[in-house]
N, C-alpha and C positions, 0 to 999 in steps of 0.2 A: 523793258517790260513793265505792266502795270498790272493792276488786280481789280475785278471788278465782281460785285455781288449780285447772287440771279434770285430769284420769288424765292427760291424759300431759303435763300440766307447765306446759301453755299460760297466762298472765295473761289474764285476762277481766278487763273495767272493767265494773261491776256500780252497779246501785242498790237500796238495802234500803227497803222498805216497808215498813210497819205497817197491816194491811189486816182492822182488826178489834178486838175484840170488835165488828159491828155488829150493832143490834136491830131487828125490824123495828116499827115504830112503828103505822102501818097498813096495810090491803089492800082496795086500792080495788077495787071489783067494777062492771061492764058494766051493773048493774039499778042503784045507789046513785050512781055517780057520773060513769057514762058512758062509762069508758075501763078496764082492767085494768092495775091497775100494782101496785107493791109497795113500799112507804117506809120506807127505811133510817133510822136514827138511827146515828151516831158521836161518841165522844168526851164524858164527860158534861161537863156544867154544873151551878152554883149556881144555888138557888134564886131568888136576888138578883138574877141578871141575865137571868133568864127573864122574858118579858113573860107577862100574866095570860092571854091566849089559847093562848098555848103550853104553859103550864104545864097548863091543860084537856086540852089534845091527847095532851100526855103521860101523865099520871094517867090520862087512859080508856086507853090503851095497857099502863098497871102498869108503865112504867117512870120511869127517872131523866130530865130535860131534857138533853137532847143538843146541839153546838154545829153540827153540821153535820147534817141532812134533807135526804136527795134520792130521787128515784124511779127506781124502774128497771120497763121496761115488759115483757119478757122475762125474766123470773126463773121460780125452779122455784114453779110453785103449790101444792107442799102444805104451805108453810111459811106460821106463825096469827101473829096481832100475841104483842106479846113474846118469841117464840122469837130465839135467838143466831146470825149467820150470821158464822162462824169463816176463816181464812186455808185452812180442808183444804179447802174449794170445789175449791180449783185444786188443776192435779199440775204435777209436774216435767216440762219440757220441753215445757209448753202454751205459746201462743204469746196476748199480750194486749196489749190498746191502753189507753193511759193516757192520761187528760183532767187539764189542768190550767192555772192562770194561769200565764204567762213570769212571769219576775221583772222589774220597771218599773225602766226605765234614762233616765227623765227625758226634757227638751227635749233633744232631738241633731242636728245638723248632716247635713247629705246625704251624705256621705262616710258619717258612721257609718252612718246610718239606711237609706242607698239604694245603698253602695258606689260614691258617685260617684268622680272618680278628683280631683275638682279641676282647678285649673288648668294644674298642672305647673312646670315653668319661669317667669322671671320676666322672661319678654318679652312683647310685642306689651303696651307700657305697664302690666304688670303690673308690684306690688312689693310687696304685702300681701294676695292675694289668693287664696291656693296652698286652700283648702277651699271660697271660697262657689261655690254652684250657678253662676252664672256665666245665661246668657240663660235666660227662660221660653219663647222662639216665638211669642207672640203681637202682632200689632202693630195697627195700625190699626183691622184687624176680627180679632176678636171686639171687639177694647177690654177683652177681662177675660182672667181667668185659667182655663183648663179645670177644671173640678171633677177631684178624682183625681190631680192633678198632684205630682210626687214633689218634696217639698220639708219644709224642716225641721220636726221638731215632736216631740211625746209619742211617747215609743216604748217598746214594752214593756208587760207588764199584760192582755196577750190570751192568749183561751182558746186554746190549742194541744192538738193531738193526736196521739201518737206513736204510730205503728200496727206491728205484729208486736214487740212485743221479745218474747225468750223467757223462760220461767220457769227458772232455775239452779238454786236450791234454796230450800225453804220450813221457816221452824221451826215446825212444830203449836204447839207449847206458846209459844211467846211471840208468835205472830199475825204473824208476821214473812215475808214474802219476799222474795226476792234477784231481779231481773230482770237480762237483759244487757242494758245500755247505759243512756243518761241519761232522765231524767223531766224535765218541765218544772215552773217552780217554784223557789221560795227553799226551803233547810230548815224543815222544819217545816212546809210549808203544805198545802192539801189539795187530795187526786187524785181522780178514780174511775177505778177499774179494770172494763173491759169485757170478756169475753169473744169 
């Protein structure tokens, strides 16, 4: 994240994207394939690490292997495979939802994972105990554990969705946009951006 200053002086905490050169690779039609969508490519790739089915997909498209393809089902239809869909899409002061992986923060405990609060104090025969979950509720019957039960594990690594930030400023020439507030995600990893 970065910070940027608006007219009258205010700090804004901003995130800069990179939202482009993307190609579209194909255009799926309602008669070929059953559904209308539109398939983006990003970010090119080596030959080398292309598998042989992809590299197909790509060459019938006339373009380079790409590392990221997804499809968007809404898009403008007069855009043909190979044409460039640029950062000037959007304007200033649009309002967009950003899809993305959290960044993975491993096995973590209930307090992290669930904001338990712990045990507290080091009574009622406690002395080492101050974070585990402390009782599940179940006893006799069921004899097990409820499915869904908030307890320690893998956290992190999930699809998230951040809905209205707004657009702050965009540079055309270097495919760049500025949103206000944070994106989900490690640096460097990849979003889509929805209208």
């Amino acid at each position: 994240m970065t910070s940027i200053f608006d007219e009258a002086g205010k700090q804004i905490p901003c995130s800069v994207i990179e939202a482009g050169p993307c190609v579209v690779t194909q255009v799926k039609t309602q008669e070929v394939d059953g559904y209308e969508a539109l398939q983006l490519g990003f970010d090119d790739k080596k030959d080398k690490h292309t598998t042989n089915a992809l590299k197909g997909h790509f060459k019938k498209a006339g373009v380079t292997p790409k590392r990221k393809v997804v499809e968007f089902d809404n898009f403008n239809k007069e855009l043909k495979t190979g044409s460039e869909v640029k950062a000037d899409i959007f304007a200033e002061g649009e309002f967009v939802d950003v899809i993305g992986t959290s960044k993975g923060k491993g096995f973590q405990g209930v307090v992290k994972r669930h904001n338990f609060a712990g045990v507290g104090g080091q009574t009622h025969g406690q002395h080492n105990r101050l974070r585990a979950p402390g009782s599940l509720g179940a006893s006799s019957w069921p004899s097990r554990v409820f499915k869904g039960m908030r307890m320690a594990g893998r956290m992190g690594g999930d699809r998230v969705k951040v809905q209205n930030l707004q657009i702050v400023k965009i540079f055309s020439d270097q495919n760049l946009i500025v949103v206000k507030g944070s994106i989900p995600g490690a640096k460097g990893s990849y979003i889509l951006i929805e209208k």
